[in-house]
C-alpha positions, 0 to 999 in steps of 0.5 A: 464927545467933548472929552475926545475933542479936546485930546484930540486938539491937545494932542495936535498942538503938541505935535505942531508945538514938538515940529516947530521946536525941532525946526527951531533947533535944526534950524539953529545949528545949521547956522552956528555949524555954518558960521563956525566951521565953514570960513573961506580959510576951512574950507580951502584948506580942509576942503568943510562945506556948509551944510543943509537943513536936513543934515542940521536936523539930524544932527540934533536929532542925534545929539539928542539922543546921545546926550539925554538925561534919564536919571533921577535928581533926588 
């Protein structure tokens, strides 16, 4: 019974440690897309708005999976 207790508390911490991370990042590249792509200058002339979390998110979420290493190094 110990033995499952403590997967099952090691499974939550890395499942809590894996949403703090990913709101960290998401977090993170709302704010750089915010600060680099939506001066007053952008936005006039290109009509760019600044965008939300969610969108940050899945932004990450997609360069992520587009841009991970699987290969080896060996």
């Amino acid at each position: 019974m110990e033995k499952f207790l403590k997967s099952v508390g090691i499974g939550i911490s890395a499942l809590i440690i894996a949403t703090l991370l990913a709101t960290l990042s998401a977090w993170f590249v709302m704010l750089l897309i915010n600060w680099l792509f939506t001066p007053t200058a952008l936005m006039a002339v290109f009509g760019v708005a600044k965008i939300g979390f969610w969108k940050a998110w899945g932004i990450s979420f997609l360069t992520s999976m587009l841009f991970k290493s699987t290969g080896s190094s060996k």
